[in-house]
N, C-alpha and C positions, 0 to 999 in steps of 0.2 A: 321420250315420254315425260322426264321430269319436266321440260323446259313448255312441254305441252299444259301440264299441271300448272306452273307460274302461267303462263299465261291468262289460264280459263281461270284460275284465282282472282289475277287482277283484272278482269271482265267481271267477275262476279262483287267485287267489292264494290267498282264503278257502278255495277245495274240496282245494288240497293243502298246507292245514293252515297256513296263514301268520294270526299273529294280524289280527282283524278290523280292527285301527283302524289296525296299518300298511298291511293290503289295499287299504283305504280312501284310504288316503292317500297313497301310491306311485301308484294309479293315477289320482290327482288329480293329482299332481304332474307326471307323465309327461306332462299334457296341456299344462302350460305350457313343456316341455321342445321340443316339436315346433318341426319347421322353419316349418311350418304357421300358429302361433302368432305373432301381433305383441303378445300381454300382455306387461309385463315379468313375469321370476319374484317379485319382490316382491310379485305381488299375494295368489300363494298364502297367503304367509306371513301377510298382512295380513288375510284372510279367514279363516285358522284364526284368527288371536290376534281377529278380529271376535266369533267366534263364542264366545268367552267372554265378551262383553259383555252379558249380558241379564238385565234382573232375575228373571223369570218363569223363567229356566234356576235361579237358587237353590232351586226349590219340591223339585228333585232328591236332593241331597245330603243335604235334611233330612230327606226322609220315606225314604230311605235310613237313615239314621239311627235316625230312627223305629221301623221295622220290626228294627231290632235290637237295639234297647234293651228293646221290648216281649216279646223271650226273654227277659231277666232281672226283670222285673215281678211273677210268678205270676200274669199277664192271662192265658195262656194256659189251665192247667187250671180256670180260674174260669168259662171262655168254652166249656171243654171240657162240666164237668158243666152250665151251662145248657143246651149242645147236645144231651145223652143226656137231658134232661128233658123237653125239647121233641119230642124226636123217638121217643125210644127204644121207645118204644111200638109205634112203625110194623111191618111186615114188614120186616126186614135191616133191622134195628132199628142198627145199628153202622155199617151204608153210610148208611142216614138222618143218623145223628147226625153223619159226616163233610161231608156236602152244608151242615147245618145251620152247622157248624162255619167253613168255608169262607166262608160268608155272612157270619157274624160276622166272620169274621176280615180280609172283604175289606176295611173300613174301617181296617185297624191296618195289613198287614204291607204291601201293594200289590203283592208281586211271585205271580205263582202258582208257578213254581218253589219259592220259600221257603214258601209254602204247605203246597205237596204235597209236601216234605220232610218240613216239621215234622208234618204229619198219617201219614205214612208210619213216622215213627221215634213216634209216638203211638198210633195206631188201627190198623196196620197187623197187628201180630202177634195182639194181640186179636183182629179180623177173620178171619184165618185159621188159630186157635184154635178159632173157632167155627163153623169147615167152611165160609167161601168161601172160593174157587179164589185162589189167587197173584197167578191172572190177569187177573182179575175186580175184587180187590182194589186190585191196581197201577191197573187204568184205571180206576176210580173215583176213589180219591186222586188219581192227576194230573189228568186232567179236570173231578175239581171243583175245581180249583186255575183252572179256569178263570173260575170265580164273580168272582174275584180280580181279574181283568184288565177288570172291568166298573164294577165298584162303586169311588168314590172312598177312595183316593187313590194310584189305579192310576196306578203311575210309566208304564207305556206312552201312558198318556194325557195327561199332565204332556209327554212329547218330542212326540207329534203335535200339540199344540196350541202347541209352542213353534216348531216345524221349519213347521207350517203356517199360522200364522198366524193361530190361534184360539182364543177364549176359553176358558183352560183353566174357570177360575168355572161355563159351561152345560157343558161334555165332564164335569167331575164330578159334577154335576146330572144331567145326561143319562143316567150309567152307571145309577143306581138301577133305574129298569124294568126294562130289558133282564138285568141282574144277579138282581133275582128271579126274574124269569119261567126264566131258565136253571136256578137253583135248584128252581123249579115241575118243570120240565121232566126234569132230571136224579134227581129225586125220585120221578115215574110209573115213569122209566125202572128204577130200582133197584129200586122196590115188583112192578115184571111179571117181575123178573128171579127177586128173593125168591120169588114166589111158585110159578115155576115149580120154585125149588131147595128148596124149605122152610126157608128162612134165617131163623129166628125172633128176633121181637124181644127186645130186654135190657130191657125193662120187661113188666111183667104185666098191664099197667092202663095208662088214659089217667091223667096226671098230675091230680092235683088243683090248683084254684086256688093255694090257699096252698104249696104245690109250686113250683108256676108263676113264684112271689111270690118267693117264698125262693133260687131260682135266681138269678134278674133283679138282686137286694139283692146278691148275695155279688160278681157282677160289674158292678154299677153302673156303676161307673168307666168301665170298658175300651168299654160300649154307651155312653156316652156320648157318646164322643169322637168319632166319626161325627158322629154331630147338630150336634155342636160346629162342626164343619169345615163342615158343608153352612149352617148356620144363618148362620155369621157371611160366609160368601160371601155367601150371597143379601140378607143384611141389609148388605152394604158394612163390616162390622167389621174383616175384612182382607182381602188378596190371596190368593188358592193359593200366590205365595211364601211369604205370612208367615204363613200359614195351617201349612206346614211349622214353621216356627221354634216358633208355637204348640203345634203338636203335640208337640217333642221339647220344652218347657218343661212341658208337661202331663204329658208319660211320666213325665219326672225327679222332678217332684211325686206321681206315681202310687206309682211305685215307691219313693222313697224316706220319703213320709209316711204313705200311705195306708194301702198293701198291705205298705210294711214289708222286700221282699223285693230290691231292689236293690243291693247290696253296690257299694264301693268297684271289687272285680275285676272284678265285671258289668260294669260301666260302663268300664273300661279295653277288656277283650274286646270289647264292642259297639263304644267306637272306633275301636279296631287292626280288627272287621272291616270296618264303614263303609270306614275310609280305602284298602282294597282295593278294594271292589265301588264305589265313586264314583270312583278313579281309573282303574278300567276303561274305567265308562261316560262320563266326562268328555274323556277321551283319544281315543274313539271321536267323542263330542259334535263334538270341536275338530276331528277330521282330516275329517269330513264336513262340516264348513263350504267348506271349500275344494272337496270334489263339488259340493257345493248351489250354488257359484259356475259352476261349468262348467255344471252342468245348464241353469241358467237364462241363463247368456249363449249357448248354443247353441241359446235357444230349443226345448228337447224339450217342456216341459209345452206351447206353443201348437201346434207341429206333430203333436201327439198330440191335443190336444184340436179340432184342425181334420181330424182323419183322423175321428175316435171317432167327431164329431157328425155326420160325412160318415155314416157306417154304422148310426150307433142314431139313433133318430130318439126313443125313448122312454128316458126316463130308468130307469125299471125295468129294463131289457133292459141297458144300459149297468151298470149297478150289478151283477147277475147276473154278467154278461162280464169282470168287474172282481172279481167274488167267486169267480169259480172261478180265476183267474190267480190272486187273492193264496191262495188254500189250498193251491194246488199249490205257491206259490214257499213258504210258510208249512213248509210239510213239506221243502223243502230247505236252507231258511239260518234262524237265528236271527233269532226277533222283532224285537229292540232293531237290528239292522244292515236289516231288509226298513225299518223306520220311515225308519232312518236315509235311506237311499239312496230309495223311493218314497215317504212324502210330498209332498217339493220338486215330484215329477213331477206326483203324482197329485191334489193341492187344486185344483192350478187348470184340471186336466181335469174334476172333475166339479163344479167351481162354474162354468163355464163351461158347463155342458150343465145348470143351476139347480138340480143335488143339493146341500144344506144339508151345509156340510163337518163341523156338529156327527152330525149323521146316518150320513154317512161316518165318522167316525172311529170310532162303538163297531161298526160294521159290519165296518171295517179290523180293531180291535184285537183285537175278536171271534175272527177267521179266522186272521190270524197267530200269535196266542196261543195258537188250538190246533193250529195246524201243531206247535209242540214241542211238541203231545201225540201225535206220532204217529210212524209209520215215514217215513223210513228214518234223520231224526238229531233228532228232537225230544229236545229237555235234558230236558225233562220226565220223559217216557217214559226214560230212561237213569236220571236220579236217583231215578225211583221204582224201577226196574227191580230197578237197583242194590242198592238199600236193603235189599227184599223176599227179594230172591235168586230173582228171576221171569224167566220166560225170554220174550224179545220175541213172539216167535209166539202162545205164549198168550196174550199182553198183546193184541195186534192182536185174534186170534179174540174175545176176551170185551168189545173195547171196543166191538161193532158198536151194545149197543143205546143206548148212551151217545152215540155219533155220529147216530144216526138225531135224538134227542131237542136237541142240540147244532146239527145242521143245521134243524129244525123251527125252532125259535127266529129264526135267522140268516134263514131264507126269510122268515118273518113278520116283522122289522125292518125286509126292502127290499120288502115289500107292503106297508106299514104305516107312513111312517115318523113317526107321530104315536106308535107305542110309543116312540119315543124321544124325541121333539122335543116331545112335552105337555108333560112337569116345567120341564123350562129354560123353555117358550114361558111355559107358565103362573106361573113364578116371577120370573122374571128380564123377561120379557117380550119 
């Protein structure tokens, strides 16, 4: 009951606008304050400064990093016209080549928010140049920003695998299926949409081979670095920490040898923004250390996971129960803070009822990620909204068939969960 009370406290400081990570952490605090309470207060403190102890917490910072250095690179328009080359042929030849885009880019930037930014301030006006709707538009770009949150080296998956206890190395293994197949999915869904609108492709022809060739050559680089990242996990070459360190040693070489296009000020900007967006999420990091202590000395993940197993008897059904809870909460609070606070609860309910918490977690990350692509506070949806000059309503009405295609997928993971679990099982073993 009491760990129920912190909970819905720090929900409630969040809903009237108090930053996340003091919400977080006042209503941590509050628990060791109680008359109730034989902890000393020291322990609070002792479990936030714990919770910066961890190696696998550095993979954070870096690919932070990463993803903002890789805007002054020119990886992006190189990543841009392979996209229109592969795709642009399609029906909504322009919404193809975003989806495509997405894909690529989900190995570089790892956030989908900065995704469906950077493709909104790119593809966006284009787009509705060429006669789709505003509204159509916007939930396209954000939603496929969801590709993002799937495919390595999705920072969401980087905190679920720290906070729960699991190999980040198979969670970014794991992301690649699930992440095409979205791509697959959000793909049909664009081409029924085209077609119903007559939204014509920006190519006139299927690409030729050496087309095909001469795309792949100009951005080399930028497609490599994925491989790079999955290759040397699974081969033991480094950790997902230093797997990060890598990557921002590779960008700086990218951009300052390769492609040329890197400037001294790039690289200042990219720091000065890093050192914001890491001390956000680091802040948050440290003050949920000290939740994830309460949670589990009050034992909620076992009196939860002895109610659960009392009523689902089938794991399927369990996972389902668990997926419409996290889309609803998904659509009210911010991604990075559902992680924060339901991980700690939620790993050792469903590894208790023998759901594979690699499985759970592109399941989780999945559903959260696209809670901020929806009403009534998704970031997502605001910063494309924003961008475009779209009005929410519209946004909603035109993202139905993008949800239907988005939900397809997610049912098929928890029928399925060999879509997810082959790559890791098969590689890593």
């Amino acid at each position: 009951m009491i760990s129920a009370l912190i909970l819905i406290l720090a929900l409630g400081f969040i809903v009237i606008g108090m930053p996340v990570a003091f919400a977080i952490g006042i209503a941590s605090m509050t628990y060791f304050l109680l008359p109730t309470t034989f902890l000393p207060d020291s322990i609070a403190v002792q479990r936030i400064v714990a919770s910066s102890q961890s190696f696998p917490l550095l993979a954070v910072p870096l690919f932070i990093l990463v993803g903002h250095l890789m805007n002054g690179t020119g990886i992006t328009p190189r990543l841009t016209s392979l996209a229109t080359t592969l795709a642009g042929w399609m029906r909504g030849g322009l919404g193809q080549t975003s989806l495509v885009l997405s894909a690529l880019m989900g190995g570089i930037s790892g956030s989908a928010v900065a995704d469906a930014a950077m493709q909104s301030r790119v593809l966006g006006e284009p787009m509705i140049k060429n006669g789709y709707s505003r509204g159509f538009t916007g939930a396209l770009l954000s939603i496929g920003g969801l590709i993002t949150a799937t495919l390595p080296p999705s920072l969401g998956l980087i905190l679920y695998g720290f906070l729960g206890e699991v190999s980040i190395g198979r969670l970014f293994i794991a992301g690649v299926v699930p992440g095409v197949l979205l791509t697959i999915a959000l793909m049909f869904a664009t081409s029924w949409v085209a077609r119903k609108r007559d939204y014509k492709p920006i190519n006139d022809r299927l690409p030729t081979f050496r087309e095909v060739v001469a795309g792949f050559r100009i951005s080399f680089w930028a497609i490599l670095f994925p491989v790079w990242l999955l290759v040397g996990i699974r081969f033991g070459l480094f950790t997902p920490s230093e797997a990060g360190a890598f990557a921002v040693a590779y960008t700086l070489f990218i951009g300052f040898f390769i492609y040329r296009e890197l400037t001294l000020a790039k690289l200042v900007d990219a720091l000065m923004a890093s050192v914001r967006d890491i001390g956000m999420i680091m802040i948050i990091i440290l003050l949920s250390g000290a939740f994830g202590y309460v949670i589990t000395f009050e034992r909620v993940p076992q009196t939860i996971a002895e109610v659960t197993l009392g009523l689902f008897s089938s794991q399927t059904m369990l996972l389902f129960v668990i997926a419409i809870f996290l889309l609803v909460f998904g659509m009210l609070v911010e991604a990075t803070v559902i992680v924060m606070l339901l991980t700690p609860i939620l790993v050792p309910v469903i590894t208790a009822a023998g759901v594979d918490p690699v499985h759970f977690g592109l399941v989780m990350m999945t559903l959260v990620t696209f809670g901020g692509m929806t009403p009534p506070v998704g970031v997502s949806m605001f910063t494309v909204c924003g961008i475009l000059n779209c009005s929410y309503k519209e946004y909603t009405v035109e993202m139905v068939p993008l949800v239907v295609a988005v939900f397809a997928v997610v049912v098929a993971m928890i029928l399925f969960p060999e879509i997810v679990l082959f790559l890791p099982n098969y590689l890593m073993g």
